[in-house]
C-alpha positions as CSV (number, residue, x, y, z in Angstrom):
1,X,107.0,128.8,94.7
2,X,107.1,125.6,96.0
3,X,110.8,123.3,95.3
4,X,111.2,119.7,95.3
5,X,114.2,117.2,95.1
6,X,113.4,114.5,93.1
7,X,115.8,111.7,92.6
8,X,115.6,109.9,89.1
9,X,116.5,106.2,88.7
10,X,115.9,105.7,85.0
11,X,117.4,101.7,85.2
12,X,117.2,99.3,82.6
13,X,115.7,98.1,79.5
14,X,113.0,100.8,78.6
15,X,113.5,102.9,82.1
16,X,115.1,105.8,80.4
17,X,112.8,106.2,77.5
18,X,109.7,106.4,80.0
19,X,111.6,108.2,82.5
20,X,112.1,111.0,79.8
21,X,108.7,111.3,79.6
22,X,107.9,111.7,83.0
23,X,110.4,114.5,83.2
24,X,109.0,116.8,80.6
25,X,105.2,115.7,81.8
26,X,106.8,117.0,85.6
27,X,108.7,120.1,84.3
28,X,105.2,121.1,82.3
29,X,102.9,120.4,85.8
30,X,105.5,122.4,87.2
31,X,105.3,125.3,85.3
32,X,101.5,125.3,85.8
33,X,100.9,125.4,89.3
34,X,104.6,126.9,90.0
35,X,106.0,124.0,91.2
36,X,110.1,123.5,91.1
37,X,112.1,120.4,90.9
38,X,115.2,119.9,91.6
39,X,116.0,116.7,89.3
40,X,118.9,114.7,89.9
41,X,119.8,111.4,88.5
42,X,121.6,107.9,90.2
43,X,122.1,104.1,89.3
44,X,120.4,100.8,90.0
45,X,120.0,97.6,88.5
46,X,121.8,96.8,85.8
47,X,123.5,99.8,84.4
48,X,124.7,100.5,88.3
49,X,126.3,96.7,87.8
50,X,127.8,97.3,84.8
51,X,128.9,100.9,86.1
52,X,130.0,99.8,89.6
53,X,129.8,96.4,90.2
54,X,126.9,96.5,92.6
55,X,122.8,96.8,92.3
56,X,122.6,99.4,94.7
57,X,125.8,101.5,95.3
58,X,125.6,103.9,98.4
59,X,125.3,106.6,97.0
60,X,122.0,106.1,95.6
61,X,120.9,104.8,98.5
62,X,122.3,108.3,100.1
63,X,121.1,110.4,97.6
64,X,117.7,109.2,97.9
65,X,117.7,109.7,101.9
66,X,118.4,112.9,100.9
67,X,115.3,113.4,98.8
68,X,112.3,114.8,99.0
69,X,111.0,111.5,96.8
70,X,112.1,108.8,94.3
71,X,110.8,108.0,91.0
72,X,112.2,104.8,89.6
73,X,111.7,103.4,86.5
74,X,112.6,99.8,85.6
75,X,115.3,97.3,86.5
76,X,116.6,93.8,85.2
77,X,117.3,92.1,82.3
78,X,118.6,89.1,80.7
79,X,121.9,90.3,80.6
80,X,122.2,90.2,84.6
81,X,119.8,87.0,85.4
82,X,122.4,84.5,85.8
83,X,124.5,86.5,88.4
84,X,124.7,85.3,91.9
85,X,122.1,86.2,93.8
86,X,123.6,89.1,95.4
87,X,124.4,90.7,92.6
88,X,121.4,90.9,90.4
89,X,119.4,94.3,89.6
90,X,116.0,92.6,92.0
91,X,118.3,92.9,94.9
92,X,119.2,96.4,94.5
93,X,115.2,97.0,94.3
94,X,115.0,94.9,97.9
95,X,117.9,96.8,98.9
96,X,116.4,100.5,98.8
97,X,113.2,99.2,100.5
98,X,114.6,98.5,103.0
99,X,117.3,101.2,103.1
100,X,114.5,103.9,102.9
101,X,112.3,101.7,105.4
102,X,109.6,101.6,102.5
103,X,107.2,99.0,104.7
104,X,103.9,99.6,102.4
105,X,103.3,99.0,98.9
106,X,100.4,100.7,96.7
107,X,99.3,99.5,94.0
108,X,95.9,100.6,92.3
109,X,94.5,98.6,89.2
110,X,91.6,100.7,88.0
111,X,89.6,100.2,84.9
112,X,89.9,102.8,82.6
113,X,86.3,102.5,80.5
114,X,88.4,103.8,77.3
115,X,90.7,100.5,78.3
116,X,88.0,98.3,78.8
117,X,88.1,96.0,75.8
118,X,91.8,95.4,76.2
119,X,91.0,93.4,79.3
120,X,90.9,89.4,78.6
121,X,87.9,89.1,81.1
122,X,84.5,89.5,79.5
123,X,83.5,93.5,80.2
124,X,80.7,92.7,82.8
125,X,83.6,90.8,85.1
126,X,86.0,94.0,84.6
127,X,83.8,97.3,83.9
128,X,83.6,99.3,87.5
129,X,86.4,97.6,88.6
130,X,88.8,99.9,91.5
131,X,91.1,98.0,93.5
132,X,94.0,99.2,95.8
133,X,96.5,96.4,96.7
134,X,98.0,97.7,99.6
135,X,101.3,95.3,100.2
136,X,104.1,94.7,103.0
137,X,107.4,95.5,101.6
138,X,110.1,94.7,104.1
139,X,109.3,91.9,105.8
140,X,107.9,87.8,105.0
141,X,109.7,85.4,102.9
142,X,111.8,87.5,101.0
143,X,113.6,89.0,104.1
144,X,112.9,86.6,107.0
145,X,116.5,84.5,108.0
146,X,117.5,81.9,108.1
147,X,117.4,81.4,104.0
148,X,120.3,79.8,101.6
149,X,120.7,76.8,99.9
150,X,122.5,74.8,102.5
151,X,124.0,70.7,102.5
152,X,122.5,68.3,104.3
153,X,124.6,65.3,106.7
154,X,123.5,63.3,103.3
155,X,125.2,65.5,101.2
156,X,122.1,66.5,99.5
157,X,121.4,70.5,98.7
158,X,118.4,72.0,100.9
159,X,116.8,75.7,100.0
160,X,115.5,77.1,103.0
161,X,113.7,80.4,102.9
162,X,111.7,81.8,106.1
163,X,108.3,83.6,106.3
164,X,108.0,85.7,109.6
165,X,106.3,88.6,110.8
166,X,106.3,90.6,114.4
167,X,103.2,91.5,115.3
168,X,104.5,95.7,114.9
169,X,105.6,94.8,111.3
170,X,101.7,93.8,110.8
171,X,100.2,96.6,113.1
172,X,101.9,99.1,110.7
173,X,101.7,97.8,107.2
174,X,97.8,96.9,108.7
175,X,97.1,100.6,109.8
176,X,97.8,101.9,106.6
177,X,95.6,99.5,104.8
178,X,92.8,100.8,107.2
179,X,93.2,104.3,107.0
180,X,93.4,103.6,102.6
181,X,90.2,102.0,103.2
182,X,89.0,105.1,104.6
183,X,89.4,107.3,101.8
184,X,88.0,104.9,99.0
185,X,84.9,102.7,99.9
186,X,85.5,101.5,103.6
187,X,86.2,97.8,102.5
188,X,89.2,95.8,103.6
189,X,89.8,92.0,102.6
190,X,92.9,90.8,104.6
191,X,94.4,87.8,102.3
192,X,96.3,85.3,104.4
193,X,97.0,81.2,104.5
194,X,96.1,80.8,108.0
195,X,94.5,77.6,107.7
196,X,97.9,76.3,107.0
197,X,100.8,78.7,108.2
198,X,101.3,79.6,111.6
199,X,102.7,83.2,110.5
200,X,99.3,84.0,109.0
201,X,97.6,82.9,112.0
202,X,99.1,85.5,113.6
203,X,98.5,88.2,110.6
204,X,94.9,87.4,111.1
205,X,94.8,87.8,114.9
206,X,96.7,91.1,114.8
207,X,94.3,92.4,111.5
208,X,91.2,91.4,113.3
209,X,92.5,93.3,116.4
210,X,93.3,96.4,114.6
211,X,89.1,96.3,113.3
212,X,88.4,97.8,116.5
213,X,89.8,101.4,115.8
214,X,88.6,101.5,112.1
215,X,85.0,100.8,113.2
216,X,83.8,102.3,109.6
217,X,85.7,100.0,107.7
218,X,83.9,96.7,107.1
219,X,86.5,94.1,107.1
220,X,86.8,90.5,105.8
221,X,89.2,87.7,105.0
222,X,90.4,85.6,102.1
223,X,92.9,82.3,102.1
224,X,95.0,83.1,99.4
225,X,94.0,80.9,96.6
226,X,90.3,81.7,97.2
227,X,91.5,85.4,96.6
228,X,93.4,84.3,93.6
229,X,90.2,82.7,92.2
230,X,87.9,85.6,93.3
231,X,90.2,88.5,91.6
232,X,89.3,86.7,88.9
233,X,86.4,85.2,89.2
234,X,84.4,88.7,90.5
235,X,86.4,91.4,91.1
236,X,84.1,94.0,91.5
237,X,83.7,92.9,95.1
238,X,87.3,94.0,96.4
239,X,87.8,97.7,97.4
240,X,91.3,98.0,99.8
241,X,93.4,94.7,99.9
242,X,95.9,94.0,102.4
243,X,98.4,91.1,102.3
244,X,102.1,90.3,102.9
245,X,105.2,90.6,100.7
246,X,105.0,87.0,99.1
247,X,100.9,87.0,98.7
248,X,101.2,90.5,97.4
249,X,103.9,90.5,95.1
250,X,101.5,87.6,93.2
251,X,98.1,89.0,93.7
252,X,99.1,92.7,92.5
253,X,100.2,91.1,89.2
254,X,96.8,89.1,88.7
255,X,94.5,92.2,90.1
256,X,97.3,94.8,87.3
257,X,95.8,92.0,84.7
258,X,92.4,92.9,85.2
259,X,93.1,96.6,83.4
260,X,94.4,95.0,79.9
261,X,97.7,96.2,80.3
262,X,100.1,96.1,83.3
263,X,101.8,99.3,81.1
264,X,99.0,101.3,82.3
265,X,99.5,101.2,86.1
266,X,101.1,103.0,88.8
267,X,102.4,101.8,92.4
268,X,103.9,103.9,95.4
269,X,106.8,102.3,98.1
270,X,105.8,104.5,101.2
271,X,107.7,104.7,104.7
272,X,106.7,106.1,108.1
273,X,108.8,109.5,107.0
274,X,110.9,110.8,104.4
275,X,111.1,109.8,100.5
276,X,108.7,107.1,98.9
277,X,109.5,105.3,95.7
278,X,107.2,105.8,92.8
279,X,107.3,103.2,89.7
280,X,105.4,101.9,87.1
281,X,104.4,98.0,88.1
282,X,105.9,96.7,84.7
283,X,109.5,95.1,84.1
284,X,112.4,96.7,81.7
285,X,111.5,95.5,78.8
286,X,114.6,94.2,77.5
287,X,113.3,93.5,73.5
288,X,111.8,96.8,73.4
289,X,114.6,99.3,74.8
290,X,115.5,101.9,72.5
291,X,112.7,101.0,69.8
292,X,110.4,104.0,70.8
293,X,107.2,101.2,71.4
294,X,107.5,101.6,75.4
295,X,104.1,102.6,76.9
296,X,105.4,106.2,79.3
297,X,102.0,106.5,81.0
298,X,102.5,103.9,84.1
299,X,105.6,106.2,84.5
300,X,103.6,109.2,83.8
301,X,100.7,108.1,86.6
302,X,103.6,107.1,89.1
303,X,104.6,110.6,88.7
304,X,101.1,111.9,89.8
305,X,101.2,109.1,92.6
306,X,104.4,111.4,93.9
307,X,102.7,114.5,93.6
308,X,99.8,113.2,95.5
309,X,101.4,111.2,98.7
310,X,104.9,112.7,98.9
311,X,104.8,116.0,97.7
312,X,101.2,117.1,98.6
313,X,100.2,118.7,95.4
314,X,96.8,116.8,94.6
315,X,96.2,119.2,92.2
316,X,99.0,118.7,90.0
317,X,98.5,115.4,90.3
318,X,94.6,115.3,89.5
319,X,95.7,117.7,86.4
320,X,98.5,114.8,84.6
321,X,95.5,111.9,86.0
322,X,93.1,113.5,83.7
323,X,95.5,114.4,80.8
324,X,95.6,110.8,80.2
325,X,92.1,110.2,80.1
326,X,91.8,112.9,77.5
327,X,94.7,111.4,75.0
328,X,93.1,108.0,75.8
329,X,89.5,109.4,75.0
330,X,91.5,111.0,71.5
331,X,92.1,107.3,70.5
332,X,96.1,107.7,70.8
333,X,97.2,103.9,72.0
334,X,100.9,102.3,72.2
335,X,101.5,98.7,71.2
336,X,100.7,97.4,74.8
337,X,96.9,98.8,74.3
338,X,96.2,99.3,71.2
339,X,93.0,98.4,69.4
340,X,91.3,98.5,66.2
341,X,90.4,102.1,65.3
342,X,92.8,103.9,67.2
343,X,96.0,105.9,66.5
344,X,99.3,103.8,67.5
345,X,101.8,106.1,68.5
346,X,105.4,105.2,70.1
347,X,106.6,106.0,73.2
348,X,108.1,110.0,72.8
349,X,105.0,110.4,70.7
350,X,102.9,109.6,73.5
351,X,104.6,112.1,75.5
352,X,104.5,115.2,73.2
353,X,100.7,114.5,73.0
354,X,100.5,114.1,76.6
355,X,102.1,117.5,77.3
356,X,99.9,118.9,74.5
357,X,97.1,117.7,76.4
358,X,98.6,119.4,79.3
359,X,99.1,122.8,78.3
360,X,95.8,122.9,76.4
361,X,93.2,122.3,79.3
């Protein structure tokens, strides 16, 4: 029997409500293919501030080092935005990253055809659609120093903030944008500004170098905005993307859009070794918490992203993938999804039918 030690970081907002879910959908894989997990729970965000005073306290960050893998819910709220900087629930989130040296981001945004018509692009643009945004966590603009809002000789207020990237930080994140490529379609669009930005120049040069090893993956690049407009414009044409932290953080929302509903998707935080960090790419959901209208599945799928990548059970995780399918294909829709003609159902509804679907296959 195979035993895991999962850390659970329920958060904010709706993060506990989905996080139930994903327990009971975990617990029932579990029993199936005699699996055992060893759950236990930790703060971040917002209800470690109010608990601790800090986003991140240590031993969370500890407890997840000594993890087998991490599933995280959701953080923030409008309760914390207007602490300083340092102390609101997004830096806690920057602040395991790094701790857990959690340098790629992956973030699929797959068209479900039961989810087609919930899309706001016509369904020739969207149907077929299979992306994998494959994003540098730990590095660029939202780590690079010097940054701060400084005073100037004229007494005015100046925010400086720094994109920078070693050549290493874009070998690795650009490795494992290859060898994704490899297992889906053997396509890779590297998205950069290098027309303007000296840092992207550089991204470029060390992608294009990289080509060399991968010599069955065809590669090609895109200035950002061009990207921006393509994702939109046709995005049947992108298999693997690879971009930094800034670029990616912005074109894994657009591309999650594509779907119909960011509550649908799934993302991984992986490292060179040890626990990744599995969430679902949506927020908190601050005017929805504790109403039972949270969509669990994103949760659900980031839970079958863990099985998959960290815990080596494709199995289990192919068995929750297509338990989803089947309670989308029975019509059963939350608020985020739902359509004329099928069953709305709240958030712990969702889940019983889920495991029904489970233990009935």
């Amino acid at each position: 029997m195979a035993q895991h030690r999962i850390t659970l970081l329920p958060g904010d907002g709706i993060g506990p409500e989905i996080m139930a879910v994903a327990v009971k959908v975990l617990k029932t894989v579990g029993e199936t293919f005699d699996l055992t997990f060893e759950f236990q729970e930790a703060l971040i965000g917002g209800a470690a501030i109010d608990a601790t005073g800090e986003p991140l306290p240590a031993e969370t960050l500890e407890m997840c080092k000594n993890s087998d893998s991490v599933l995280l819910a959701a953080i923030g709220g409008y309760k914390w935005d207007t602490l300083p900087r340092h102390l609101r629930p997004e830096t806690g989130l920057l602040g395991l990253r790094a701790g857990l040296g959690l340098f790629a981001n992956l973030r699929p945004a797959t068209i479900l055809p039961q989810l087609i018509d919930a899309s706001s692009l016509k369904r020739e643009v969207v149907e077929g659609v299979d992306i994998m945004v494959v994003r540098e966590l730990t590095g660029g603009i939202y780590f690079g120093q010097p940054r701060g809002v400084f005073t100037t000789e004229t007494g005015e207020k100046r925010g400086v903030n720094t994109m920078a990237y070693t050549d290493s930080e874009i070998d690795r994140i650009g490795r494992v944008a290859f060898e994704t490529a490899q297992k889906r379609r053997k396509k890779l669009c590297s998205v950069d500004k290098a027309n303007v930005l000296e840092v992207s120049q550089l991204w470029r040069d060390r992608i294009t170098a990289l080509a060399a090893d991968y010599p069955d993956v065809e590669l090609s690049h895109l200035y950002v905005d061009n990207a921006a407009m393509q994702l939109v414009r046709s995005p049947k044409q992108f298999d693997t993307i690879v971009t930094g932290n800034l670029f990616g953080d912005i074109l894994s929302d657009a591309a999650a859009m594509l779907t119909g509903s960011i509550g649908m998707l799934p993302s991984a935080s992986l490292g060179a070794s040890g626990a990744g960090v599995y969430e679902p790419v949506h927020g908190s959901a601050p005017d929805i918490a504790g109403q039972d209208k949270a969509n669990p599945l994103a949760q659900v799928l980031s839970a079958a992203m863990m099985l998959r990548y960290d815990l080596n059970q494709p199995d289990a995780a192919n068995h929750i993938e297509q338990a989803v399918l089947r309670v989308l294909d029975q019509g059963y829709r939350t608020g985020d999804i739902i359509a004329e003609g099928n069953t709305l159902v709240g958030c712990e509804a969702m889940g019983n039918i889920l495991i029904k679907a489970l233990t009935e296959e």
